[in-house]
C-alpha positions as CSV (number, residue, x, y, z in Angstrom):
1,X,133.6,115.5,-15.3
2,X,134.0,119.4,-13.8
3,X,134.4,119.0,-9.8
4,X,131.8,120.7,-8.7
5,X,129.3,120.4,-11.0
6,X,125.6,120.4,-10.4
7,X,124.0,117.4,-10.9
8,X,120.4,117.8,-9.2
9,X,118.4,115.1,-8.7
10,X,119.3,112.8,-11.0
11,X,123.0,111.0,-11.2
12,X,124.0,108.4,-13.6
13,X,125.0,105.5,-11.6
14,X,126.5,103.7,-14.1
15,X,129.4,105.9,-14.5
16,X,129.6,107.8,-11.8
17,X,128.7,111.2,-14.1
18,X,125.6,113.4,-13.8
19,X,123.9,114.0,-17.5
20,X,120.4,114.6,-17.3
21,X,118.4,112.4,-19.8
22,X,115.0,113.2,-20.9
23,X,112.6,110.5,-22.4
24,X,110.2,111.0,-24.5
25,X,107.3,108.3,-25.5
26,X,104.3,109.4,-28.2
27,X,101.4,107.1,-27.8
28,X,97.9,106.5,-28.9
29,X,95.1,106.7,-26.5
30,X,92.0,103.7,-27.2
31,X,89.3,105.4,-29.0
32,X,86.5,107.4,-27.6
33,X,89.2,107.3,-24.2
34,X,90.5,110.6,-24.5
35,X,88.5,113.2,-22.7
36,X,88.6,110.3,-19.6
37,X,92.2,109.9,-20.1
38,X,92.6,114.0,-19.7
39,X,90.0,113.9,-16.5
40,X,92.8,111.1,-15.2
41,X,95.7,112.8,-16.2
42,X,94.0,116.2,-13.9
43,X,93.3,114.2,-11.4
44,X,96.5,112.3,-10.8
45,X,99.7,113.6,-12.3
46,X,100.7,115.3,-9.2
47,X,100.6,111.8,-7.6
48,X,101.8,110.1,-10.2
49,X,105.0,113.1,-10.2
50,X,105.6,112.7,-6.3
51,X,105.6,108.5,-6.1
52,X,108.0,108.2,-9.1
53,X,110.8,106.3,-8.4
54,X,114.4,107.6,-7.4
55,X,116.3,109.5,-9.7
56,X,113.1,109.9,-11.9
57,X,111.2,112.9,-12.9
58,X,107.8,113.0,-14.0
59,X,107.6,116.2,-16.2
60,X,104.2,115.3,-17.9
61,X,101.5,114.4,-20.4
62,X,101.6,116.7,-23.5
63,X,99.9,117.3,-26.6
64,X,101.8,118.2,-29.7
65,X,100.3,121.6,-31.1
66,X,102.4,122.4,-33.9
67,X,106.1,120.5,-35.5
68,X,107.7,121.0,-38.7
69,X,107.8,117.6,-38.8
70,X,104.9,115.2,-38.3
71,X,105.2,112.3,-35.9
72,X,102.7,109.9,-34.8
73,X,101.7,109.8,-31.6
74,X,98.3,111.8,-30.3
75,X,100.6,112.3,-26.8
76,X,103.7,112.8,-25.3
77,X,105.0,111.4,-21.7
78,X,108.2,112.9,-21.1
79,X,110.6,111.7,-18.0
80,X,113.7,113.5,-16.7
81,X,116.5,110.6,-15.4
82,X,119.5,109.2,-14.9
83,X,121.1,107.1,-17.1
84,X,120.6,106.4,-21.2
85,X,118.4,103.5,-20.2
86,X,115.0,103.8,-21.6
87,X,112.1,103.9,-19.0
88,X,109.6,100.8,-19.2
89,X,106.5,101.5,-18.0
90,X,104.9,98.0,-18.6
91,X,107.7,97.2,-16.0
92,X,107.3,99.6,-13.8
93,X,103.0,98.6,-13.6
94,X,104.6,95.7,-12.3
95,X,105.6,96.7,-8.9
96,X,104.6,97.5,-5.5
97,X,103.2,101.0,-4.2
98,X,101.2,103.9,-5.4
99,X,103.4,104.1,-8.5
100,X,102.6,100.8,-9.7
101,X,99.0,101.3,-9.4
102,X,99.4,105.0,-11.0
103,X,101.5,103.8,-14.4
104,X,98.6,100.6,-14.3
105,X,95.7,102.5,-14.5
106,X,98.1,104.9,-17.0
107,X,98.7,102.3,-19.3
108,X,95.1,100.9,-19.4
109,X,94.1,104.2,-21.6
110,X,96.9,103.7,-23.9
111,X,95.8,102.3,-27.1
112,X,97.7,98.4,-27.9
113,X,96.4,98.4,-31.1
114,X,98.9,100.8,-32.3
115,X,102.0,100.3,-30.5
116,X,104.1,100.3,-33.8
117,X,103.2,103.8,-34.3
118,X,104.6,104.5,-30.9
119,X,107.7,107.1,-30.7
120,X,110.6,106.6,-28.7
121,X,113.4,109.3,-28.2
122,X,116.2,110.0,-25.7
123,X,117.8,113.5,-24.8
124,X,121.1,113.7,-23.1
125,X,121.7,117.6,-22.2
126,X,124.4,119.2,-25.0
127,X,126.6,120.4,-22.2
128,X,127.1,116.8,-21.0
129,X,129.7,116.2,-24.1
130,X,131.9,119.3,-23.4
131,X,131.8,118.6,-19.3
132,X,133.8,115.3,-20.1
133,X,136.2,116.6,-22.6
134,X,139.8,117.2,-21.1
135,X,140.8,120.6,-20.9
């Protein structure tokens, strides 16, 4: 790794490095759910942004407009971190604190019944590769 570099908020602890990761999960919403899950989504990203955990990033809720290739999912959560660990949710639900109760009342919107259409991806940043090659 370049001394000096910048690593922000989020370090991979692992290794000692700092890549920025960003994780993206498509999902379903239940039917007839989706105007209530946009009223939640207005009323408590900014919450659900400032209780994430350490070394998380909440960078929000999308809907894909337009791709040159289709992929399932109706939505998009995406997540800045540390690490090339994938973020569980369903985990995190699990825990103490206004974050827990945020990513419960999240998940209960997303739709169960179609979890195998679900998208996964993970995004380390392209300059990452070159900051760890020897000069």
């Amino acid at each position: 790794m370049r001394p000096g570099r910048d690593c922000g908020s989020v370090a991979v602890v692992e290794v000692g490095n700092c890549v920025r990761v960003i994780y993206e999960w498509g999902f379903f919403v239940k039917e007839d759910r989706e105007d209530e899950f946009r009223d939640w989504l207005a009323a408590n990203e900014r919450l659900l942004a400032e209780s994430a955990p350490e070394h998380y990033e909440y960078l929000g809720t999308y809907v894909p407009i337009w791709a040159t290739v289709q992929v399932p999912g109706a939505f998009r959560q995406l997540w800045r971190h540390g690490g090339v660990r994938q973020f569980d949710m369903r985990a995190a639900s699990e825990g103490p604190g206004a974050f827990a109760r945020l990513v419960g009342e999240y998940l209960e919107f997303i739709d169960d019944g179609r979890a195998d259409e679900e998208t996964f991806a993970l995004y380390r940043e392209a300059a990452a590769d070159a900051a760890e090659e020897p000069a």
